[in-house]
N, C-alpha and C positions, 0 to 999 in steps of 0.2 A: 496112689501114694505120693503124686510131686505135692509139693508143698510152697514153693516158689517158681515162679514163672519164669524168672530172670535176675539175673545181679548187676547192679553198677559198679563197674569196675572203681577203684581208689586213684583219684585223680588229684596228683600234688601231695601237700603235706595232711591234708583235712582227710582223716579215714574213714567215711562218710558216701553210705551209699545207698539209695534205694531197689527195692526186691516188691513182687505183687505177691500177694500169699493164693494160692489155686488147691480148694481140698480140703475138707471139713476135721483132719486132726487137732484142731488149734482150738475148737468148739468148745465153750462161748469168750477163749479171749481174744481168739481171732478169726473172721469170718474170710469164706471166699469174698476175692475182690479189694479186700485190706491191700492196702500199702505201708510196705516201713521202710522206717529210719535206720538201718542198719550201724553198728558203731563198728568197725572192722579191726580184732588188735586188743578189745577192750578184754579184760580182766573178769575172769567168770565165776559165779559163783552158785551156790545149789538156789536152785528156786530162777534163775534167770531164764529168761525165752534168750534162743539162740539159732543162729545160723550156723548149718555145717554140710559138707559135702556126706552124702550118703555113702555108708561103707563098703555096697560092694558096685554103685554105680555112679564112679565120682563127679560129672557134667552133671550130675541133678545134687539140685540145692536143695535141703529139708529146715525146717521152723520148727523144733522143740523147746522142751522145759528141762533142762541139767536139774537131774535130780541130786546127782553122786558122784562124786569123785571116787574112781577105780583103778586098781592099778590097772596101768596103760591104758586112759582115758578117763571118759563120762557115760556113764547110762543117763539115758536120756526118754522124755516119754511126753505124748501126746497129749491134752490136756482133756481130748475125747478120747478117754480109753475103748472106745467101741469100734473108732476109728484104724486102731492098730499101726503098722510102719514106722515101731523106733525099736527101744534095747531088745522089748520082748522076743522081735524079729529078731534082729541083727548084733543083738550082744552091745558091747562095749565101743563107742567109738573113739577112734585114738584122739588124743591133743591136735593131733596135726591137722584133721579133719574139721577140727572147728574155728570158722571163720572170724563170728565176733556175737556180739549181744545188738540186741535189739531194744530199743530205746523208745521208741516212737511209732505208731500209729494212724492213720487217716481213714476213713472212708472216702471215695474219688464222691462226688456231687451228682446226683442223676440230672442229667441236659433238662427233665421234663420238670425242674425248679426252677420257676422262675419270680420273677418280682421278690420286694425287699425283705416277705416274712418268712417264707418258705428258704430262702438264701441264707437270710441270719438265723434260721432254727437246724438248718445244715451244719453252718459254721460254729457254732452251739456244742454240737454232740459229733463234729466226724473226728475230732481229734483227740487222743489222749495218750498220755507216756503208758508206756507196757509196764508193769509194776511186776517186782517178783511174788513170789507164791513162798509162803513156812515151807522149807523143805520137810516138815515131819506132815504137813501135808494128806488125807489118807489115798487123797489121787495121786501123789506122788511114790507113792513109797516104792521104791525098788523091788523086783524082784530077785 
């Protein structure tokens, strides 16, 4: 069920942090081994990928998709529903628990790329903004 390896902590005014995604719920917008862009603070809405502390184990960081605004929180859900570890489990997570939206994307480069085509065909496809999802969605849809 982790979903983030680690968080960088918010350093100065820039709320801006990197996390490595660990664990196939995010499948196929996020792969193990992904890195992101974390925007920490930012403004949430149905359909965004998000970071938040797990509701009943708050040192682990979890990567979902906010489907719904609930009272006292967001249901929230995995983009591999087969994966399991969001609302279905654990209900409703409060406001407080969620950290920020996720913005950005990388794949890290495998060492065994080397020379100029293999490098510029990396750099080609490791990166891309995380884009929301329609929240009417039929992966989304709340239960």
């Amino acid at each position: 069920m982790p979903e983030l390896s680690h968080e960088t902590e918010r350093r100065g005014a820039l709320p801006l942090g990197l996390a490595e995604v660990t664990g196939p719920s995010m499948v196929p917008t996020l792969y193990h081994g992904d890195r992101l862009v974390v925007h920490y603070g930012a403004r949430i809405r149905p359909g965004h990928v998000i970071v938040l502390r797990h509701p009943f184990q708050q040192d682990l960081l979890v990567v979902k998709r906010a489907v719904q605004r609930r009272e006292g929180g967001w249901w929230v859900r995995g983009d591999n529903t087969r994966a399991g570890g969001d609302s279905t489990d654990y209900g409703v997570v409060p406001e407080d628990l969620v950290l920020g939206r996720v913005r950005f994307r990388y794949r890290p480069r495998d060492p065994a790329q080397r020379g100029v085509l293999p490098v510029l065909g990396w750099a080609l496809s490791a990166a891309r903004p995380v884009l929301s999802v329609r929240p009417a969605s039929w992966r989304l849809r709340a239960r």
